[in-house]
LOKEVO-195379 format. One line per 5 residues: for each residue x, y, z of C-alpha. Coordinates in steps of 0.2 Angstrom, whole numbers. Example, Ala and Ser with C-alpha at 12.3 -4.5 7.8 and 13.67 -1.06 7.14 Angstrom:
residues 2
62/-22/39 | 68/-5/36
END
This chain:
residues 920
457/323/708 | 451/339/699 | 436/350/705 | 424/349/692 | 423/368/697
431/383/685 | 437/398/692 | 435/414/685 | 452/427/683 | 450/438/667
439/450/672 | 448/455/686 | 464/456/674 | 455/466/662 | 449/478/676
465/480/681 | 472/484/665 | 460/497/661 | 462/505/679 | 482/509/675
478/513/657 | 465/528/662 | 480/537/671 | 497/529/665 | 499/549/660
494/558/674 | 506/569/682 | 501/561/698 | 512/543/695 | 528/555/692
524/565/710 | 523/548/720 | 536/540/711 | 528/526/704 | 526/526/687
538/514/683 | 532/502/693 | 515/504/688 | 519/500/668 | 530/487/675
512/479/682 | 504/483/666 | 517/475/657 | 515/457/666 | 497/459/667
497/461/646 | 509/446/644 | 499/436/655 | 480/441/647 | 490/432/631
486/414/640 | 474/419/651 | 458/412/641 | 469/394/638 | 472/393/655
453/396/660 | 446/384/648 | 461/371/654 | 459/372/672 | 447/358/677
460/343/669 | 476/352/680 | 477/354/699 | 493/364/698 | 486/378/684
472/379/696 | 483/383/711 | 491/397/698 | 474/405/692 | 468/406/711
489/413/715 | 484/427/701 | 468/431/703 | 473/437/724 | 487/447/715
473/455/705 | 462/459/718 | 476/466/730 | 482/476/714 | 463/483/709
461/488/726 | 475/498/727 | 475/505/710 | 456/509/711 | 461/520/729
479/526/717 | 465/533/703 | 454/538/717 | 467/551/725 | 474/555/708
456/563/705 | 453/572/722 | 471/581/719 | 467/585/698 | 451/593/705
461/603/718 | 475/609/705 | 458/614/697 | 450/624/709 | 468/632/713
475/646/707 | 492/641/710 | 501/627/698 | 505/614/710 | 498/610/726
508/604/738 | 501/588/750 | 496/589/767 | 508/576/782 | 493/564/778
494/562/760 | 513/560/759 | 508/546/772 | 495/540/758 | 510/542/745
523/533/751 | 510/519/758 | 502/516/739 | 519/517/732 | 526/505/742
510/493/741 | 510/495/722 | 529/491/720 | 526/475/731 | 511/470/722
523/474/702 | 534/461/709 | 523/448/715 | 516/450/697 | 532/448/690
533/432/699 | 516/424/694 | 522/429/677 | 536/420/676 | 526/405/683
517/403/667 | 528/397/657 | 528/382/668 | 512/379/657 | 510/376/641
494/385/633 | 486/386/614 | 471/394/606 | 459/382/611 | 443/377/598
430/376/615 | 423/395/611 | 411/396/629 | 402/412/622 | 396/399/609
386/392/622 | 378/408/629 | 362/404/620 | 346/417/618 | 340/427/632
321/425/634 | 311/438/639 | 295/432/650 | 299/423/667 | 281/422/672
279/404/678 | 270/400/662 | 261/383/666 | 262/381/647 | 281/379/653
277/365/666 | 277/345/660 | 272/332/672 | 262/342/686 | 244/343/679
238/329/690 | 249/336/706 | 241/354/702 | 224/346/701 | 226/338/719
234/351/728 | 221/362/723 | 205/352/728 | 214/350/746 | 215/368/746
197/370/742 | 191/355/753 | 184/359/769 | 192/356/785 | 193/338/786
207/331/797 | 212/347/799 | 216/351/818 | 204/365/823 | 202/378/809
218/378/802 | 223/362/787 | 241/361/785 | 246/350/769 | 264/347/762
271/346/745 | 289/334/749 | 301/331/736 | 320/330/735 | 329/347/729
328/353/710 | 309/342/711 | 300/357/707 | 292/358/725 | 291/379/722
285/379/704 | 271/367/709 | 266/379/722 | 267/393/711 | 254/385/700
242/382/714 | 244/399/722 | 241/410/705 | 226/397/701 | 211/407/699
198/396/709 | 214/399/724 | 211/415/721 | 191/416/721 | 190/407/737
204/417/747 | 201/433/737 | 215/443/742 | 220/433/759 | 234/425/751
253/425/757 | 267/418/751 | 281/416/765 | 302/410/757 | 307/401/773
327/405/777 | 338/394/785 | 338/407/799 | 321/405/802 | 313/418/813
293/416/818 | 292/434/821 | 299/440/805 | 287/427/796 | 273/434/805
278/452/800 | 278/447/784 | 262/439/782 | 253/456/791 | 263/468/780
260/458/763 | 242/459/769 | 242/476/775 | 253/483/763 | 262/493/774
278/491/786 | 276/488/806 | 289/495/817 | 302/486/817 | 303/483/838
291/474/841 | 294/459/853 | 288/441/850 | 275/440/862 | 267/456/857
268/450/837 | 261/434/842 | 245/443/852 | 244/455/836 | 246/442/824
230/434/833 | 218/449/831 | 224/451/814 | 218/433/807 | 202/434/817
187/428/807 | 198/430/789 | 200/414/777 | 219/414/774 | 229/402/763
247/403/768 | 263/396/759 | 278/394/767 | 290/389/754 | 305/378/755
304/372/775 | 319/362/777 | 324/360/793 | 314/346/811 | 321/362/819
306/373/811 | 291/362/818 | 288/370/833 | 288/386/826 | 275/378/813
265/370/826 | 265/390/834 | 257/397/818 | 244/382/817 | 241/387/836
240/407/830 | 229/403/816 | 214/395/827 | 206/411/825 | 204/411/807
191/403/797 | 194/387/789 | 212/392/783 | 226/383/775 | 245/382/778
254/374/762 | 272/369/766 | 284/364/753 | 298/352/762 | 314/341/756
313/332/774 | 299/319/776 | 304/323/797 | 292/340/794 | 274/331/788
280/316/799 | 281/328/814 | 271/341/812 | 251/336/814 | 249/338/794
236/328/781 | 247/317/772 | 262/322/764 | 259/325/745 | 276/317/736
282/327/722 | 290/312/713 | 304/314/697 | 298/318/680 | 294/306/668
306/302/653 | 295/309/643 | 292/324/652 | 309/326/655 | 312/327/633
296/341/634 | 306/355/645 | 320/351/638 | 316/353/619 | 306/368/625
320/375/632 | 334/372/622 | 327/370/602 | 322/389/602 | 323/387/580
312/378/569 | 320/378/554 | 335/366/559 | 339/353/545 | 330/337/547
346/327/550 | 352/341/561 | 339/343/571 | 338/320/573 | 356/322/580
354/335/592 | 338/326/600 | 347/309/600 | 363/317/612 | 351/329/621
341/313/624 | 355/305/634 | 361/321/642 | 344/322/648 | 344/305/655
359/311/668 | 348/325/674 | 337/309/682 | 321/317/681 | 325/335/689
316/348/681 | 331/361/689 | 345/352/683 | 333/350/666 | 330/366/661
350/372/665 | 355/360/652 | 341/366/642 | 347/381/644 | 367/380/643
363/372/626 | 349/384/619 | 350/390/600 | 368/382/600 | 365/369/585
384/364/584 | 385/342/588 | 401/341/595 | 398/355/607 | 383/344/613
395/331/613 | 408/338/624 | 393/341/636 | 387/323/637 | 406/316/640
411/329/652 | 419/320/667 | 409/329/678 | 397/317/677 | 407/305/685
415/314/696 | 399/318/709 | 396/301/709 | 412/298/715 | 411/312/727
393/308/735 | 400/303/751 | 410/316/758 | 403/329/769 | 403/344/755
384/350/748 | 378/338/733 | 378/349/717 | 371/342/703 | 383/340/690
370/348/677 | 372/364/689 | 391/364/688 | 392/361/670 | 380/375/666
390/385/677 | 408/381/668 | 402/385/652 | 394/402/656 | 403/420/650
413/425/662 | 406/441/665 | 392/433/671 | 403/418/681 | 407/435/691
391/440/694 | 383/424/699 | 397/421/712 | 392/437/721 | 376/432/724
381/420/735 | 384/434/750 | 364/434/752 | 357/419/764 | 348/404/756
331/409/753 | 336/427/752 | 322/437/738 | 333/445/727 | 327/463/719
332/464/701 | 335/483/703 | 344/480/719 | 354/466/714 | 360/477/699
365/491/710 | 377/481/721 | 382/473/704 | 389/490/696 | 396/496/715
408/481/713 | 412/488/694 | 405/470/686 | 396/479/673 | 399/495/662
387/505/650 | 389/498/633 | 391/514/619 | 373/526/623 | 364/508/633
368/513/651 | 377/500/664 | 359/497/674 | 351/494/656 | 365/481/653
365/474/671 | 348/468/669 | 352/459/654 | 364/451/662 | 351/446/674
340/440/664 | 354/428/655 | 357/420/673 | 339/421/676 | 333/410/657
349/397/663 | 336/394/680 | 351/402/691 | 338/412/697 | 321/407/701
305/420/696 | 293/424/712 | 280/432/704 | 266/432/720 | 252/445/720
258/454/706 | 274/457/714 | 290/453/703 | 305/447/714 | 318/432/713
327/419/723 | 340/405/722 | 334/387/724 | 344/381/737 | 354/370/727
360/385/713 | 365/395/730 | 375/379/738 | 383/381/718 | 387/396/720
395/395/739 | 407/381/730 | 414/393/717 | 414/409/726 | 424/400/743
434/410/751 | 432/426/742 | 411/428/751 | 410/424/767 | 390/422/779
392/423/795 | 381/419/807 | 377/419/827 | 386/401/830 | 401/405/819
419/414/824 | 419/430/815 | 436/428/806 | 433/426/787 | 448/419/774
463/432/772 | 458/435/754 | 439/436/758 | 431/452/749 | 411/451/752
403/448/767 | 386/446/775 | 382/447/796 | 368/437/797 | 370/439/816
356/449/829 | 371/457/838 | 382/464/827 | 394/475/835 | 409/460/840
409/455/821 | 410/471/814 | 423/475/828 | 435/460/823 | 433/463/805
439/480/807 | 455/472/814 | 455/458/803 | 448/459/788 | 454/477/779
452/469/761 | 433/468/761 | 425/477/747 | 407/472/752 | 397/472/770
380/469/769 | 366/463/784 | 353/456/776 | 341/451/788 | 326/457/796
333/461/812 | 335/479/821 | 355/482/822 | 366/492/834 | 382/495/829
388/504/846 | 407/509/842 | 412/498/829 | 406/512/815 | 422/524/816
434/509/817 | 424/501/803 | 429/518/793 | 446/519/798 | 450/501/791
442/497/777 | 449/507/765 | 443/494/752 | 425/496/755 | 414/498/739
397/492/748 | 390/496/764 | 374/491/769 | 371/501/789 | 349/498/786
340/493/799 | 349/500/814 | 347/512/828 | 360/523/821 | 357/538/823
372/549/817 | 383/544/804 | 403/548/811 | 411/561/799 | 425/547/797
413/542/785 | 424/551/772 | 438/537/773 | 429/525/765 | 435/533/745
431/518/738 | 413/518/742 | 400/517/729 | 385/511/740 | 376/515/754
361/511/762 | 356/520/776 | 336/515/774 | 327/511/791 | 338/521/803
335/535/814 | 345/547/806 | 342/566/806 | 356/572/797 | 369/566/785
388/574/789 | 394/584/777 | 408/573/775 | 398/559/766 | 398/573/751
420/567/748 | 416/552/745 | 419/551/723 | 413/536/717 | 396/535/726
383/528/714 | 371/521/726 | 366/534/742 | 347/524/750 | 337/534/763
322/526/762 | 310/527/778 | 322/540/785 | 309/546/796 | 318/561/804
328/565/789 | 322/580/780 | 338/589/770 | 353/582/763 | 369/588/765
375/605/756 | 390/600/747 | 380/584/740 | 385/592/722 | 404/587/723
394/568/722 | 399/566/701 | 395/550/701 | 381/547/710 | 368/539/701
352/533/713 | 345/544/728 | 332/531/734 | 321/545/746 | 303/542/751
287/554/744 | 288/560/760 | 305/566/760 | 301/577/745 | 287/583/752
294/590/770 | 312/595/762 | 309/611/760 | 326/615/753 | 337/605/743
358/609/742 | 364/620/728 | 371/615/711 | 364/601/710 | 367/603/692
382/594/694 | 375/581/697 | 374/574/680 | 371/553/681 | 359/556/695
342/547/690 | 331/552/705 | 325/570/708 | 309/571/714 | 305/589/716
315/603/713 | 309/622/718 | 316/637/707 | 328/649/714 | 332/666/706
348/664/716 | 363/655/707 | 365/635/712 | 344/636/714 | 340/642/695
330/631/681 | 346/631/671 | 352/618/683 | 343/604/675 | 350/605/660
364/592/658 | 353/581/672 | 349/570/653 | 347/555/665 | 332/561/677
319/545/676 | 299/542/683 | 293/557/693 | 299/575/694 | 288/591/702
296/608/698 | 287/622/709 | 291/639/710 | 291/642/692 | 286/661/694
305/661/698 | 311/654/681 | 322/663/669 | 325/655/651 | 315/640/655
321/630/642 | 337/627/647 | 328/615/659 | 328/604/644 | 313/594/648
312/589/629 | 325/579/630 | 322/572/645 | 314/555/639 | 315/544/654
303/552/664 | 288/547/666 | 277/561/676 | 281/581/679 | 272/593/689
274/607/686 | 269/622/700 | 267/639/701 | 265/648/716 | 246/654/722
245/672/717 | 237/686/710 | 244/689/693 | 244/705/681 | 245/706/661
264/705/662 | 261/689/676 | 252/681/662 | 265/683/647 | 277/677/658
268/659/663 | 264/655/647 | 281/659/640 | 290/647/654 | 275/634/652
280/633/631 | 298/632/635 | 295/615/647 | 287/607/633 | 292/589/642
297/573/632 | 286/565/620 | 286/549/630 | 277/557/644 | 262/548/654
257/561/666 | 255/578/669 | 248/589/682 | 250/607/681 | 244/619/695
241/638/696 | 246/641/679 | 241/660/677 | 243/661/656 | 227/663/647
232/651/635 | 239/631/634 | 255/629/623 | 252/623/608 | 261/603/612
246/605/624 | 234/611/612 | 238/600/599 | 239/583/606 | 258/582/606
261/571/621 | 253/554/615 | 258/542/626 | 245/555/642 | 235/543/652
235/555/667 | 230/575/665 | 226/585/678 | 224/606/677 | 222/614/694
218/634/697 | 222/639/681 | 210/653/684 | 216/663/668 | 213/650/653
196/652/645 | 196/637/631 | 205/620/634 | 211/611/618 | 219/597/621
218/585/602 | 219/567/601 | 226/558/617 | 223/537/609 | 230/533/629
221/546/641 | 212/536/654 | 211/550/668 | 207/569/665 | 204/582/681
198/600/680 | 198/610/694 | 198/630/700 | 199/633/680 | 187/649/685
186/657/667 | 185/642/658 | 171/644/645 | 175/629/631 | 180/610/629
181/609/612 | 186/592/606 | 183/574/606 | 180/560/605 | 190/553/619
188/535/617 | 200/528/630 | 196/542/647 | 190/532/662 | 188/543/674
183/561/674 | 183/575/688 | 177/591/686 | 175/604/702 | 175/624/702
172/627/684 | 158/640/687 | 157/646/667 | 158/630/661 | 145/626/649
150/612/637 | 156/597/639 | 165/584/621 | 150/573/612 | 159/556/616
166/548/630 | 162/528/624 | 170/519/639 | 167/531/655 | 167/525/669
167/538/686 | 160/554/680 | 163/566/695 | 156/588/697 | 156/599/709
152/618/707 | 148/620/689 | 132/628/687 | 131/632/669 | 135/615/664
124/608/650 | 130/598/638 | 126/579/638 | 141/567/634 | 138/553/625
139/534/633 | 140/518/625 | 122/510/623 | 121/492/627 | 109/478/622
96/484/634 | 95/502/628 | 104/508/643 | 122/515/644 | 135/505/653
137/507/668 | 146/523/676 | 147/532/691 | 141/549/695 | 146/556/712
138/572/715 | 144/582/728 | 129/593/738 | 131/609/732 | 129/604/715
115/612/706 | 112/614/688 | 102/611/671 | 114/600/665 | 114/583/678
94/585/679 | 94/582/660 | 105/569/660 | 97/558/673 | 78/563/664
84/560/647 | 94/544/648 | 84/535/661 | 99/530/670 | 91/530/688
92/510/688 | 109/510/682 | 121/524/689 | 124/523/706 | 122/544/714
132/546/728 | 130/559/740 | 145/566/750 | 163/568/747 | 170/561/731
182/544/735 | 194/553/724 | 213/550/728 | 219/570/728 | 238/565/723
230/555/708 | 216/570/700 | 220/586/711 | 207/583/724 | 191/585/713
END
């Protein structure tokens, strides 16, 4: 019997093929002595491509082509692998002809041990091409009329769980909610556990969804509200962690022990109202650790746990109220999501649109009331209006053929899941498949997930759209056919698979990603490539995959627990030569061996969470590095001084704090030309330092603080202008005393960084230029909601024209400032002004303020205008007046507008935050 499963083989061809055609010319091939053996390989790859689509599309109806896809698509791997390192080397020794004066370099012993290795590897990999294609003419293959890109549908671009887009769950909402704000009855001290039970694909999630984001849930919990994704490797200690940091906001150390999490977690409920969802608990195994937490919550104040379960042995065991059955949609219901989803067009044909609903009707009927297995049909067939493509759907075998299959051992996929799946591009077949290296339960970070998706090379920039830019479209493709679910709690955008898309995508990925865990061997597939340790000790497995798994191009540890890797790093870097992602977060490591440089493959790595102090200066070889995360380095405070030999490296993930505390970054970093993240960068007048560097850096996004600009020669060439995906620039001069000549200068540089037009914030500080450029003067940066000047002691009028989006404007240490001249500003929030001592006016109008802070501005009289209400009083703002204020001006305002009763006068420091305003 066929598995009702495709596999996927083009892209990897494709790759392939456009790996040998970036160098078939290169001097290199000649040197190693494989050239023809490389256009030998290109040459069956190319003849194979020619029935490579028939052959996909074919697949499920013929055991034996399937045996031959999986034969071609390890070939292709193995030769990707090896090309990729071929292209890799062919670089390093281009850019060392380059740097030499000489015309050919010779190698070193170890690279003609490289040589004659890749050659031989590539002229056994041309022949068992040549083989596979010879194979194929055992087949007979033709243009096939199935088109599967027909079927790709329209992306949709809200995933908020809209309850617009809920059918059937009004009354189950309704319920859920009232036990949530019920008191305590039958609860078992303080704490009310209630669970939502349903099979898989029910909707268990969604419902909760609705109830958690309900707004009388929020009144009565206010913000004591904490969603918990339950894994299978469910750890008490990492749920209580979770809780306190989703409450606190911030991380705890990651050593604590159980017992001292459990006492902590006690103290931290003490006297609070919680409401507590842990979602998707699956598993008898988890009731003690849910009876723990009902016994930790006995502190808390009438608190609920809401539990979502597929096993009626949870409520059954566990001392709950009743179970709440989440039961299967209604027929009619079941026609509502699905006309939602998949009839995007209003304007189909009458008889059109009646034959359409009568075939979706019955497809609809085989989802048997599942809203997951509902809405992937709904989407597989969305703004596709052509019958007998519908047709096909509806007769597919694989209907049939999960019945038949029900009893064996294997995880039920609902055959709604695996048709959605075999009709998907294959690009995206290739993505989806990865994702199933994370754990079930695992929440995904669209950002992230698009990182590790370019490291393996599955998606490419597309003409000027950049490779992240298309990486999350791709995302949200998967995401509108429900392979991923939307987790939007407290505001907080993340994603996850349900259970049964992830045991989907262990199917069709088998035995190319591998999880292991604490009960399983450690030896994964021969062909296995991505692979996650979900294990607490993980220096045996990373040990025996360094002897046995040298293929891997992915290792990642996605779990909460602290790592120590002992001596398994340097053998890990010695073997696999194939690596493209490494994930080392979370770990006592602290130093990174120089071996590090073997890995030439590697495109990311995290380092995030470690103890790190330094980075060897070896990690800068390493070519193809996109990805480089330090986040929560604590100890880290520079970066390593060759880092501009890193092309291609795209993402520096660093905290604030880093930038803050470096105080010197590497040189050149110019170089550096794909890189988005640069958070601060202080001007040299030495070469590799200057301003000049910046100005290829086209791709720089949010946040960038240039200081030193005293230093700053030709400041244009920084080419801020052009500069479009930033988002906020400081821009800093050092404190000094400045003459005539100090003057001219500043305000030459400040015109020259003139920054993009899409600009949101701005802060400048000790500008010493009697006058603001004119993009300042005259409004040019409209999309301003944050402006702050600080110590420019020199500028005597500020100008700054119509800003339709400034919301938060601070003044301070402007000494000589005499004039505000303009206004209205009808959207400005929040003012601060503070050392303006010749000050005197302020605009007519500020309509919506609301915090109105001075300090030190004795000559201050103007009145500003507020909005007058109904009452005859202005709306309300806030006034915080520090001590030493003392002036004509706030005594008039308070007698004239009679605002005693209205504005609250604060004493005392202002509540300002300083990074926000510039400490006013």
């Amino acid at each position: 019997m066929s598995d009702p499963i495709s596999i996927f083989v083009s892209p990897v061809v494709e790759k392939v093929i456009d790996i040998i055609a970036s160098f078939i010319q290169e001097k290199f091939l000649v040197v190693c002595d494989v050239h023809d053996a490389v256009e030998k390989l290109s040459s069956n790859l190319k003849a194979i491509r020619a029935a490579l689509n028939d052959a996909e599309e074919k697949q499920l109806g013929d055991r034996r082509l399937r045996d031959w896809l999986v034969k071609l698509k390890d070939a292709a791997y193995d030769a990707e692998d090896v090309l990729d390192a071929f292209a890799t080397e062919t670089f390093a020794w281009k850019r060392k002809q380059n740097l030499s004066s000489k015309l050919w370099l010779p190698f070193r012993p170890s690279e003609f041990s490289f040589k004659y290795d890749v050659a031989h590897r590539i002229k056994e990999i041309s022949e068992r091409l040549d083989t596979i294609a010879k194979e194929r003419m055992n087949f007979r293959h033709s243009t096939s009329d199935f088109d599967a890109a027909s079927l790709q549908g329209h992306p949709l671009t809200d995933f908020v769980v809209d309850p617009t887009n809920v059918f059937g769950r009004e009354k189950d909402k309704e319920e859920i909610v009232q036990l949530l704000l019920s008191e305590n009855s039958n609860a078992e001290g303080n704490v009310s556990v209630i669970p939502i039970y349903g099979m898989g694909g029910i909707g268990k999630t969604t419902l909760a969804q609705l109830v958690f984001n309900d707004e009388r849930i929020a009144q009565r919990f206010t913000i004591c509200k904490m969603w918990v994704c339950v894994t299978v490797d469910f750890n008490m200690t990492r749920v209580l962690r979770e809780i306190m940091e989703s409450y606190e906001k911030a991380k705890l150390s990651p050593d604590i022990t159980d017992r001292k999490m459990e006492s902590r977690f006690q103290d931290f409920v003490s006297g609070k109202c919680f409401l507590i969802v842990l979602d998707d608990v699956w598993s008898d195994e988890y009731v003690k650790h849910l009876e723990l937490l009902r016994q930790l919550l006995q502190r808390a104040s009438n608190s609920k746990v809401l539990v979502t379960t597929r096993n009626l042995g949870v409520p059954r065991t566990v001392r709950t109220r009743p179970p709440h059955h989440l039961y299967s949609l209604s027929k009619e219901d079941d026609w509502l999501l699905f006309e939602k989803m998949a009839f995007n067009r209003d304007f189909l044909p009458d008889r059109l649109r009646s034959d359409l609903e009568a075939i979706g009707k019955q497809i609809v009927a085989k989802c048997q009331g599942l809203p997951l297995a509902v809405k992937a049909m709904g989407g597989l067939l969305r703004g596709n209006d052509d019958v007998e493509k519908w047709k096909r759907i509806l007769a597919s075998d694989i209907w049939q053929l999960e019945d038949q299959n029900s009893n064996t051992d294997t995880p039920k996929i609902l055959p709604a899941l695996k048709l959605s799946y075999n009709h998907l591009p294959l690009h995206l077949k290739q993505l989806f498949s990865f994702c199933s290296v994370f754990p079930k339960g695992y929440v995904i970070n669209k950002k992230d997930m698009v990182k590790l998706w370019m490291a393996q090379d599955f998606i490419q920039s597309r003409g000027q759209v950049r490779a992240e830019d298309v990486g999350a479209d791709y995302f949200d493709d998967l995401l509108v056919r429900s392979f991923f679910q939307p987790l939007k709690i407290a505001d907080v955008e993340q994603f996850r698979m349900h259970d049964l898309i992830h045991d989907l995508a262990i199917s069709i990925s088998s035995p190319y990603c591998y999880l292991f865990s604490d009960s399983e061997s450690c030896r994964c597939p021969d062909n296995c490539r991505h692979v996650s340790v979900l294990c607490q000790d993980v220096e045996q497995p990373c040990l025996e995959m360094a002897d046995l798994s040298n293929k891997l191009r992915t290792l990642l540890m996605p779990t909460g627990y602290l790592k120590n890797f002992g001596l398994a790093l340097d053998k890990l870097f010695h073997s696999l030569r194939y690596i493209r992602t490494l994930d080392l977060s979370s770990s006592t490591l602290l130093e990174l061996p120089s071996s590090i440089e073997e890995l030439k493959l590697l495109c990311y790595l995290d380092l995030s969470r470690t103890e790190i102090k330094e980075l060897p200066n070896t990690v800068c070889n390493l070519y193809k590095l996109q990805t480089l995360k330090l986040l929560r380095c604590l100890w880290l405070f520079k970066l390593p001084d060759d880092l501009s030999k890193l092309e291609n490296l795209e993402f520096l993930e660093l905290d604030d704090v880093f930038w803050f505390k470096c105080t010197s970054l590497p040189p050149r970093l110019g170089n550096l030309t794909r890189l988005r993240d640069l958070h601060a960068f202080k001007v040299r007048r030495q070469r590799g330092y200057q301003i000049i560097e910046l100005k290829h850096m086209g791709y720089l996004a949010g946040a960038l603080h240039l200081s030193s600009l005293e230093n700053a020669v030709n400041a244009a060439e920084a080419n801020l202008k052009g500069k479009e995906r930033l988002r906020k620039v400081v821009l800093e001069w050092t404190s000094r005393d400045a003459n005539g000549q100090d003057e001219a200068k500043d305000e030459k540089v400040l015109k020259d960084l003139q920054p993009h037009h899409t600009l949101e914030e701005m802060h400048i500080f000790h500008y010493k230029g009697s006058n603001f450029p004119h993009w300042i003067r005259d409004g040019m940066l409209q999309n301003l909601s944050t402006i702050s000047f600080n110590h420019c002691t020199k500028c005597k009028v500020l100008t700054l024209g119509l800003l339709p989006h400034l919301e938060q404007l601070s003044l301070k240490g402007l000494l000589e400032l005499e004039k505000w001249q303009d206004g209205p500003y009808h959207s400005l929030l929040r003012l601060k002004i503070s050392n303006c001592p010749k000050l005197v006016k302020l605009p007519s109008s500020f309509p919506i303020l609301q915090v109105l802070q001075i300090e030190e501005c004795p000559l201050l009289g103007g009145i500003p205008h507020l909005e007058i209400d109904d009452s005859g009083a202005p709306s309300p703002a806030q006034v915080s007046k520090k001590r030493s204020f003392s002036g004509p001006w706030f005594q008039r305002f308070l007698c004239r507008r009679g605002l005693n009763s209205k504005i609250k006068i604060e004493e005392g420091e202002s509540s300002g935050a300083p990074n926000d305003m510039g400490e006013c």
